[in-house]
HTML snippet that shows the backbone in 3Dmol.js (N, CA, C, O; Angstrom):
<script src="https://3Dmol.org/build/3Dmol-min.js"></script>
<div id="view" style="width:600px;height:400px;position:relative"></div>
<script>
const pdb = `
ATOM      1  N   UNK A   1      93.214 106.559 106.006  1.00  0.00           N
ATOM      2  CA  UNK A   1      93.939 106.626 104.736  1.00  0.00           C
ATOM      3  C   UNK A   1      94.837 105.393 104.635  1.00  0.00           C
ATOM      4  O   UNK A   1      95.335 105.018 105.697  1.00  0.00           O
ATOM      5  N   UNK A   2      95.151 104.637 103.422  1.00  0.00           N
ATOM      6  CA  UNK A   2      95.955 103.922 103.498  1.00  0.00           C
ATOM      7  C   UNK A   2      97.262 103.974 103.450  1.00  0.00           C
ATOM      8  O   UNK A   2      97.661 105.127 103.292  1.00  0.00           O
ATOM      9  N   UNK A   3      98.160 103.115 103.528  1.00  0.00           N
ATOM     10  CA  UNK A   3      99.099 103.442 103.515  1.00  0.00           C
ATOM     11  C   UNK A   3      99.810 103.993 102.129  1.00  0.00           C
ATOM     12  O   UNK A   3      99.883 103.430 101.037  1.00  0.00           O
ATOM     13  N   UNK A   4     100.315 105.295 102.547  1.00  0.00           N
ATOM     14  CA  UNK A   4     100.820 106.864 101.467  1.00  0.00           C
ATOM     15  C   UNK A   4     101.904 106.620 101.539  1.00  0.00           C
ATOM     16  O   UNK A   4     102.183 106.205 102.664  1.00  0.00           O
ATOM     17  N   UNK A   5     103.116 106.684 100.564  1.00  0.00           N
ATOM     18  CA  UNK A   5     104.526 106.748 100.711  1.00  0.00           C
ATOM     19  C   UNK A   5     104.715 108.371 101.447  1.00  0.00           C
ATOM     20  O   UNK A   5     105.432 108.765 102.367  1.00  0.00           O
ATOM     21  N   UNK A   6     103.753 109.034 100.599  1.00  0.00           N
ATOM     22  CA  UNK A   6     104.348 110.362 100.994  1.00  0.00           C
ATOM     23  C   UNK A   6     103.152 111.390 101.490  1.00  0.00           C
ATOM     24  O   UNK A   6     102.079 111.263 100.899  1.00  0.00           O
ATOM     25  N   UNK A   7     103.223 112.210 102.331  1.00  0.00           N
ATOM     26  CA  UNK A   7     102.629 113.130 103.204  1.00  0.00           C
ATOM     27  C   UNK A   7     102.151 114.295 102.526  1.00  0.00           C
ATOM     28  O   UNK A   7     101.198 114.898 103.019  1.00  0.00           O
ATOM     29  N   UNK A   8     102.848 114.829 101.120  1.00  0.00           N
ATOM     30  CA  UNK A   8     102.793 116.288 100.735  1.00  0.00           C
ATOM     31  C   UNK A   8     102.273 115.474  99.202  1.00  0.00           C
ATOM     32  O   UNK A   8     102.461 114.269  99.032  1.00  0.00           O
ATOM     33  N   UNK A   9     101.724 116.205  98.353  1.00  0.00           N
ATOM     34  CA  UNK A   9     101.677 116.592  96.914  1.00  0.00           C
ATOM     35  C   UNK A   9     102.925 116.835  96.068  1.00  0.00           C
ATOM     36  O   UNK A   9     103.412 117.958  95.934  1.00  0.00           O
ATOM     37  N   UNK A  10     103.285 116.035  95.659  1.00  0.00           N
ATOM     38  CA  UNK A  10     104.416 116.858  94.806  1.00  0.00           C
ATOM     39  C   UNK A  10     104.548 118.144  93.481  1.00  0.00           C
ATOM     40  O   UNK A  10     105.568 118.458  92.867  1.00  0.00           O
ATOM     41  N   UNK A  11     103.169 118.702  93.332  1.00  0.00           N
ATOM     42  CA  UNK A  11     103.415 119.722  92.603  1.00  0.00           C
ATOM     43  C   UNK A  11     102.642 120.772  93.511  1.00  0.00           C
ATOM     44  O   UNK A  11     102.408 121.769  92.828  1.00  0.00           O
ATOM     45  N   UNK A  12     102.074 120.928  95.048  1.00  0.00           N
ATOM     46  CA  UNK A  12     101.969 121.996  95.394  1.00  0.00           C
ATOM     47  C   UNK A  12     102.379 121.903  96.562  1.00  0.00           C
ATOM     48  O   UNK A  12     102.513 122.980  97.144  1.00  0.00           O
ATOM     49  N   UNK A  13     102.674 120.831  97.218  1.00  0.00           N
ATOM     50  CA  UNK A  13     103.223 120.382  98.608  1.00  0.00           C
ATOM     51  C   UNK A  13     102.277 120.869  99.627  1.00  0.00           C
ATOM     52  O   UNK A  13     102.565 121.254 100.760  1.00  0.00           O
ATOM     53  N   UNK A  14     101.114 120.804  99.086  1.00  0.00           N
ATOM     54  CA  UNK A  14      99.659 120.696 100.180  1.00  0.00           C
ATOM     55  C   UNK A  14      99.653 119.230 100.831  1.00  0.00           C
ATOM     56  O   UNK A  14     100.448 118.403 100.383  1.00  0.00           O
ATOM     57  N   UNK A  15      98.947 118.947 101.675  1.00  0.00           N
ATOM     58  CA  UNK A  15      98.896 117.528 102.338  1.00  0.00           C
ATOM     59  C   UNK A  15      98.081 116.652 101.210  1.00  0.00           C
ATOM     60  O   UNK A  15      97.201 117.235 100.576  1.00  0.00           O
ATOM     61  N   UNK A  16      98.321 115.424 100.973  1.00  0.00           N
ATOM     62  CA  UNK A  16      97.601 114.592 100.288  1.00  0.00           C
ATOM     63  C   UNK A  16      96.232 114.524 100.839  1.00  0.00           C
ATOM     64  O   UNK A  16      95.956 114.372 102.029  1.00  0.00           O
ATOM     65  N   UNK A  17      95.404 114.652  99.863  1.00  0.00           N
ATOM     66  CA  UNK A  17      93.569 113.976  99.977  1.00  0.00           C
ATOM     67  C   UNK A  17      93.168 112.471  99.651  1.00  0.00           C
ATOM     68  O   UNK A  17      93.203 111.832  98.600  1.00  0.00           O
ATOM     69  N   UNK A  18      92.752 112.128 101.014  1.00  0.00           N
ATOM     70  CA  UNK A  18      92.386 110.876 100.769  1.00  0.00           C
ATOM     71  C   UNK A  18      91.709 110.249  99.165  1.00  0.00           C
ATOM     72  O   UNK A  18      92.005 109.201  98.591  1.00  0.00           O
ATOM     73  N   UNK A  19      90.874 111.156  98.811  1.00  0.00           N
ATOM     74  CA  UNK A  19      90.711 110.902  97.655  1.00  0.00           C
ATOM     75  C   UNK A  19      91.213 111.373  96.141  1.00  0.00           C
ATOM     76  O   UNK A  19      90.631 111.699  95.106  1.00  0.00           O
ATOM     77  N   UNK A  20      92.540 111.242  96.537  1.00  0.00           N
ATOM     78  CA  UNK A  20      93.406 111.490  95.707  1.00  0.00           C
ATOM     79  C   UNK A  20      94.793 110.600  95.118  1.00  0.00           C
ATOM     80  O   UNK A  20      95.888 110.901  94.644  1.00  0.00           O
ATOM     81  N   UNK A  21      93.966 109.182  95.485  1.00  0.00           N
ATOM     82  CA  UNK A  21      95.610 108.752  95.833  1.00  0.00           C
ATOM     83  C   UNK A  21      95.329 107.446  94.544  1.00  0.00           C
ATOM     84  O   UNK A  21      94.250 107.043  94.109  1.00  0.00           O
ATOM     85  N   UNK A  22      96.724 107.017  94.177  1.00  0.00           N
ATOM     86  CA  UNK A  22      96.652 106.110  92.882  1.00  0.00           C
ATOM     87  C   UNK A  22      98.198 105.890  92.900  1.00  0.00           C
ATOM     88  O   UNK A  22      99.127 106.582  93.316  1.00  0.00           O
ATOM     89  N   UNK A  23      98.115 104.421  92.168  1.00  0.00           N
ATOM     90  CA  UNK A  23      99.307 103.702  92.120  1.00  0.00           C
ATOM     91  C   UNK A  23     100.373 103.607  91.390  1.00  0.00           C
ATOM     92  O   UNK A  23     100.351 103.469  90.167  1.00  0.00           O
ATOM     93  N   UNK A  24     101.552 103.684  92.204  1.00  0.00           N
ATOM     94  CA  UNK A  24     102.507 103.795  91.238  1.00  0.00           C
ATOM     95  C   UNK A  24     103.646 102.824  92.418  1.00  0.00           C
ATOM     96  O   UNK A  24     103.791 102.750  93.638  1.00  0.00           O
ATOM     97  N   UNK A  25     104.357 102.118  91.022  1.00  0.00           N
ATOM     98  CA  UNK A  25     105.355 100.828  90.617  1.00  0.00           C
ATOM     99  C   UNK A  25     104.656  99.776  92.016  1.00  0.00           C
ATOM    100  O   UNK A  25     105.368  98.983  92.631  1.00  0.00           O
ATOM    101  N   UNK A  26     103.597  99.922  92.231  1.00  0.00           N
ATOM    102  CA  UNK A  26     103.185  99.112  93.351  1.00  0.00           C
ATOM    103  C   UNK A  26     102.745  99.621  94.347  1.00  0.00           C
ATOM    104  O   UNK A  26     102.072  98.882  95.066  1.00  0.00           O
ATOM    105  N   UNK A  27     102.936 100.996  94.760  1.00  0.00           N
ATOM    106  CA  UNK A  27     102.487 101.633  96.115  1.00  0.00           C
ATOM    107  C   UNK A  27     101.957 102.729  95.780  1.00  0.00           C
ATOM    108  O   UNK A  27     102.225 103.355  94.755  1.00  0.00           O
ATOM    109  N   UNK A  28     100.965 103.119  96.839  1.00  0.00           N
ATOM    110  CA  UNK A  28     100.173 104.072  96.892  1.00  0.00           C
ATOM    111  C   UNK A  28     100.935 105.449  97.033  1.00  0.00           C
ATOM    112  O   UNK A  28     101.867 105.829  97.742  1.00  0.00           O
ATOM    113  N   UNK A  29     100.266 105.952  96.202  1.00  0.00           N
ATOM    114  CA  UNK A  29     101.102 107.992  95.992  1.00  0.00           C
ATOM    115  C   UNK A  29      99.840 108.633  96.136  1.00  0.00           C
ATOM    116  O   UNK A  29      98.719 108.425  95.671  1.00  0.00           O
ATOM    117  N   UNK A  30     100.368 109.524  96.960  1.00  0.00           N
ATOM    118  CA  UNK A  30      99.010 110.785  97.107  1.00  0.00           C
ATOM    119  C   UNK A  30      99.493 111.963  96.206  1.00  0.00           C
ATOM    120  O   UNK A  30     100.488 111.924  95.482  1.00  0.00           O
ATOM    121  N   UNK A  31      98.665 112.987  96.353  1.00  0.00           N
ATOM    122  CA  UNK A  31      98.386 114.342  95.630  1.00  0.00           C
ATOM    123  C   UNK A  31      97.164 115.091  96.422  1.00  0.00           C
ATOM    124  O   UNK A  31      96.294 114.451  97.013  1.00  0.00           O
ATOM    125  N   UNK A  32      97.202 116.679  96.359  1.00  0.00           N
ATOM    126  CA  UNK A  32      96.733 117.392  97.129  1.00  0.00           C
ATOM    127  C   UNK A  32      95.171 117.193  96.737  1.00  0.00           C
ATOM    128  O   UNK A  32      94.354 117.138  97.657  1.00  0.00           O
ATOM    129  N   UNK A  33      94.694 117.072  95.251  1.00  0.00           N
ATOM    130  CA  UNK A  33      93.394 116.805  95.052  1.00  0.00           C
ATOM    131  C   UNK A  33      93.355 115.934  93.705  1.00  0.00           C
ATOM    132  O   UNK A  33      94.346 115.490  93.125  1.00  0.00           O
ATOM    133  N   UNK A  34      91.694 115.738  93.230  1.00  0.00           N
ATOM    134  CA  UNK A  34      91.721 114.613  91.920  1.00  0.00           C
ATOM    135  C   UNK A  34      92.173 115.304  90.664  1.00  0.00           C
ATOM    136  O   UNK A  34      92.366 114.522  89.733  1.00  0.00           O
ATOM    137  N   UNK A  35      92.361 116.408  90.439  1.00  0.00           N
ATOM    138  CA  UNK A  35      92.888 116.506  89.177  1.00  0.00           C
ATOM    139  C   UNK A  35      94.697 116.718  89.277  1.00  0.00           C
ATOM    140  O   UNK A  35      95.334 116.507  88.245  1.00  0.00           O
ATOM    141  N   UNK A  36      95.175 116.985  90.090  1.00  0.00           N
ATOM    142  CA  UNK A  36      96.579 116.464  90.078  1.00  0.00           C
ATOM    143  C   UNK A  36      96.721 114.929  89.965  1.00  0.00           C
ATOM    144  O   UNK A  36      97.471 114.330  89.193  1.00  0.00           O
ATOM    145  N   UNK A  37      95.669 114.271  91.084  1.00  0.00           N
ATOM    146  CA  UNK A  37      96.156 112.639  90.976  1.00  0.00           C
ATOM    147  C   UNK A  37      95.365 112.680  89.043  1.00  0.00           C
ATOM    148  O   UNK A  37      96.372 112.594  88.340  1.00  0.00           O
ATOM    149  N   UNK A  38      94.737 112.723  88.564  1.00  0.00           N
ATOM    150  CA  UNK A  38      93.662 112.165  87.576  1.00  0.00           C
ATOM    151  C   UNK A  38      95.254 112.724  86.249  1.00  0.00           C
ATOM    152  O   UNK A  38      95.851 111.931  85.522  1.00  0.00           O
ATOM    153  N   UNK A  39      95.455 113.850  86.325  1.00  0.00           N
ATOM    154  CA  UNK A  39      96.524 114.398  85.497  1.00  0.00           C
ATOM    155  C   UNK A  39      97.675 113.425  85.254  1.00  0.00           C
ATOM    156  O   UNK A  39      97.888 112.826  84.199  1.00  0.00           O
ATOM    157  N   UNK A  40      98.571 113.335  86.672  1.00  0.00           N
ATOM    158  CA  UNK A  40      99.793 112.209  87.067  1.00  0.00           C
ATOM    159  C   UNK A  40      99.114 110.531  86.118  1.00  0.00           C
ATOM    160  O   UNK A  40      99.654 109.991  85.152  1.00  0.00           O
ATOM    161  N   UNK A  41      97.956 110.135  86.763  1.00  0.00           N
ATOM    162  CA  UNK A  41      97.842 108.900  85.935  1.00  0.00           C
ATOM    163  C   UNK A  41      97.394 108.746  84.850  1.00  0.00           C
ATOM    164  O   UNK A  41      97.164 107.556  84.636  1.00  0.00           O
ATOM    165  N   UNK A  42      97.039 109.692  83.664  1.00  0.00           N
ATOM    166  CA  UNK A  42      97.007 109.531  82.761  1.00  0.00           C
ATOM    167  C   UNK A  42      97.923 109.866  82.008  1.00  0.00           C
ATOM    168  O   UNK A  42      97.829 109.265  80.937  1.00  0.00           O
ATOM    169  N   UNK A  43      98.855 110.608  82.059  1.00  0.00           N
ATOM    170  CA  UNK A  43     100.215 111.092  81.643  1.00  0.00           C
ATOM    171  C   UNK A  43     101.385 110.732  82.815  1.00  0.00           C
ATOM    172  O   UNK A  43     102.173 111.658  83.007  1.00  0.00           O
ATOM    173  N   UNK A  44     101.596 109.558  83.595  1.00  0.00           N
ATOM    174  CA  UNK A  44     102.442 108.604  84.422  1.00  0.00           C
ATOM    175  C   UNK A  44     103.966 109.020  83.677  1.00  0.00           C
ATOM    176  O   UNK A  44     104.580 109.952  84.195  1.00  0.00           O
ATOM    177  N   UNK A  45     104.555 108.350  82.500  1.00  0.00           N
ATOM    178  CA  UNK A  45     105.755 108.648  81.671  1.00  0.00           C
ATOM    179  C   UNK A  45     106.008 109.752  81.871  1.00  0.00           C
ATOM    180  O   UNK A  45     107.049 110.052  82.456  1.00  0.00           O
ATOM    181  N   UNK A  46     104.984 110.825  81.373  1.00  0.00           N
ATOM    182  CA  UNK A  46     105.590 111.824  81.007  1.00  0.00           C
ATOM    183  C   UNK A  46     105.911 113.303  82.475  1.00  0.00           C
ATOM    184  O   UNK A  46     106.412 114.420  82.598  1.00  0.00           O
ATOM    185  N   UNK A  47     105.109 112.111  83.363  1.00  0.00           N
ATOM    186  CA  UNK A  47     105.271 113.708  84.460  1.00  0.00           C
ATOM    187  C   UNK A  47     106.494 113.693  85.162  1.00  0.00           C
ATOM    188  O   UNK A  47     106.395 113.919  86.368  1.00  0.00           O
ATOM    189  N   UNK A  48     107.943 113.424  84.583  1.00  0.00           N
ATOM    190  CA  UNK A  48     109.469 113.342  85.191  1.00  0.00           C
ATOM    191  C   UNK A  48     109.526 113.378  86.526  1.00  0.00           C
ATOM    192  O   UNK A  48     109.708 112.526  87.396  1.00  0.00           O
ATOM    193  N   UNK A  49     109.188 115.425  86.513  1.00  0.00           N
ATOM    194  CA  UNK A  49     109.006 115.609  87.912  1.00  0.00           C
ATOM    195  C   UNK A  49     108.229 115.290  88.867  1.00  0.00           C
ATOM    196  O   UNK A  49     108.440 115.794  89.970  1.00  0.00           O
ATOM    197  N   UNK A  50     107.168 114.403  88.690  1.00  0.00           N
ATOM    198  CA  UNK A  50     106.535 113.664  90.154  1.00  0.00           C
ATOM    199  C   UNK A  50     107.228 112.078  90.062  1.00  0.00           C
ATOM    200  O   UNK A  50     107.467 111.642  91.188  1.00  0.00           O
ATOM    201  N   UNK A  51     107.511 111.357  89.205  1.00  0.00           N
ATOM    202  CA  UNK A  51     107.954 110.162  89.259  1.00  0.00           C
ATOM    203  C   UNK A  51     109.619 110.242  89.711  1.00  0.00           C
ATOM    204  O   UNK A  51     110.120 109.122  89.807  1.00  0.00           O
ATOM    205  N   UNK A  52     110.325 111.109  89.934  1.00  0.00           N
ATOM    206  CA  UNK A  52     111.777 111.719  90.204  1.00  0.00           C
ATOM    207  C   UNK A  52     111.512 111.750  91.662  1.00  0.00           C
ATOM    208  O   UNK A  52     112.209 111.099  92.440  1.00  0.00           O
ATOM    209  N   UNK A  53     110.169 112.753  92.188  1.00  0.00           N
ATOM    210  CA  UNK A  53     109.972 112.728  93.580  1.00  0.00           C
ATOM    211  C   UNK A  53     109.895 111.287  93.737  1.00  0.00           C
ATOM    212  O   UNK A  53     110.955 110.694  93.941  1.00  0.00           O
ATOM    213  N   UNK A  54     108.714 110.568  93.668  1.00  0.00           N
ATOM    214  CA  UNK A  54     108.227 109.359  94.432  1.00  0.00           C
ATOM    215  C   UNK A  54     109.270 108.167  94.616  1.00  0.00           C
ATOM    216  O   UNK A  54     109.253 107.365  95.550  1.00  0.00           O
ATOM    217  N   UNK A  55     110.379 108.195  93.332  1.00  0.00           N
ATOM    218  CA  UNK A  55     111.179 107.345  93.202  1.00  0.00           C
ATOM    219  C   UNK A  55     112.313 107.984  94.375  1.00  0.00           C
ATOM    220  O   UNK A  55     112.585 107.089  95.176  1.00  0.00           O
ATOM    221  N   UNK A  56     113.032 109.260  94.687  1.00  0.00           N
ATOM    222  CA  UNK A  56     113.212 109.865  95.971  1.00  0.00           C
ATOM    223  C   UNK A  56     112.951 108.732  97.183  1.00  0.00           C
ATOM    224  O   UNK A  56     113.700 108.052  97.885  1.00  0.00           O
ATOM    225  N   UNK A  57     111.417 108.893  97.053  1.00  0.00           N
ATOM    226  CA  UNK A  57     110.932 108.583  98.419  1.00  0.00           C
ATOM    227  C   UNK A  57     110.934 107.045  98.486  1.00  0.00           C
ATOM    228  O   UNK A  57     111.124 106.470  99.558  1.00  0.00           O
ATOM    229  N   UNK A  58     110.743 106.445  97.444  1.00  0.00           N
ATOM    230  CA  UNK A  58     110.798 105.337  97.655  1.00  0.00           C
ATOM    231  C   UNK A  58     112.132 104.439  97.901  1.00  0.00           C
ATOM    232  O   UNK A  58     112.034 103.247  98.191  1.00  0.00           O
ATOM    233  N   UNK A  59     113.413 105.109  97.762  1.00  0.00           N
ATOM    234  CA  UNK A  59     115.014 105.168  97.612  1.00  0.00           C
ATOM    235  C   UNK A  59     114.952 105.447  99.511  1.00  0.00           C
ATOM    236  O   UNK A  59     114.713 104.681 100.444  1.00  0.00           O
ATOM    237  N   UNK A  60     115.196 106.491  99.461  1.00  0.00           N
ATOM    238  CA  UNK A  60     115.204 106.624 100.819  1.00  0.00           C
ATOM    239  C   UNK A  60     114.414 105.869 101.746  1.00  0.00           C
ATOM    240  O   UNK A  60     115.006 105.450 102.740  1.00  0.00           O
ATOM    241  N   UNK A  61     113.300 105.635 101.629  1.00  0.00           N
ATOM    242  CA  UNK A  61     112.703 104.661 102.741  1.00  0.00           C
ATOM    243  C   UNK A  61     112.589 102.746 102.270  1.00  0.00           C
ATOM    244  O   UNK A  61     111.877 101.784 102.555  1.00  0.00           O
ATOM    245  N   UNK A  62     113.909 103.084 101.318  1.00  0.00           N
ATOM    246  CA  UNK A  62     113.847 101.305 101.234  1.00  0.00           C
ATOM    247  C   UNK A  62     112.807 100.692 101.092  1.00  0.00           C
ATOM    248  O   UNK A  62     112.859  99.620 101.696  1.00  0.00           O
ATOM    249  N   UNK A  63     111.470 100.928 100.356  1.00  0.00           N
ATOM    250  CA  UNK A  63     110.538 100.529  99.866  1.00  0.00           C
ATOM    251  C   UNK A  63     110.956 100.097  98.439  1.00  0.00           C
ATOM    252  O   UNK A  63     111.472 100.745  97.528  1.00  0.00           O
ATOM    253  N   UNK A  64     110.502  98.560  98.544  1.00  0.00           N
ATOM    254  CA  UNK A  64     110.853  97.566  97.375  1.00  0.00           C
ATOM    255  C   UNK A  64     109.346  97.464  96.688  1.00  0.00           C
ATOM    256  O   UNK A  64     108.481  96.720  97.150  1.00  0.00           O
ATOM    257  N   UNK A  65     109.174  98.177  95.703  1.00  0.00           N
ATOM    258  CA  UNK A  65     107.917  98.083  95.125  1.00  0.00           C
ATOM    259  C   UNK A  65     107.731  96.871  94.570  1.00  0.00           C
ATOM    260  O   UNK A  65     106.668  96.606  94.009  1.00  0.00           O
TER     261      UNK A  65
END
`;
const viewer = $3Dmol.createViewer("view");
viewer.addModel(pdb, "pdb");
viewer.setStyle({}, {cartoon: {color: "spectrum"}});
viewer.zoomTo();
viewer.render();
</script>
């Protein structure tokens, strides 16, 4: 897998699927399967609550996108 900011899904907190993963502000974000990731990137703006998580994670681990 490449490199994942994050380990869990943010809307079921299952482990990310390799084939689930797509980009955001520069780095790779996972999700538990393709229609959470396929959902998140076509509606990116509007999903608050996963871009609130990733931005989280990306704060805390000092990742400069």
């Amino acid at each position: 897998m490449p490199d994942v900011i994050n380990r869990y899904c943010p809307r079921s907190g299952k482990p990310v699927a390799n084939d689930s993963l797509v980009q955001y502000r520069g780095l790779t974000v996972g999700f538990c399967n393709p229609g959470c990731r396929d959902d998140f990137a076509a509606r990116m703006t509007e999903c608050k609550s996963d871009t609130r998580y990733f931005d989280a994670i990306i704060k805390e681990q000092d990742l400069a996108p």
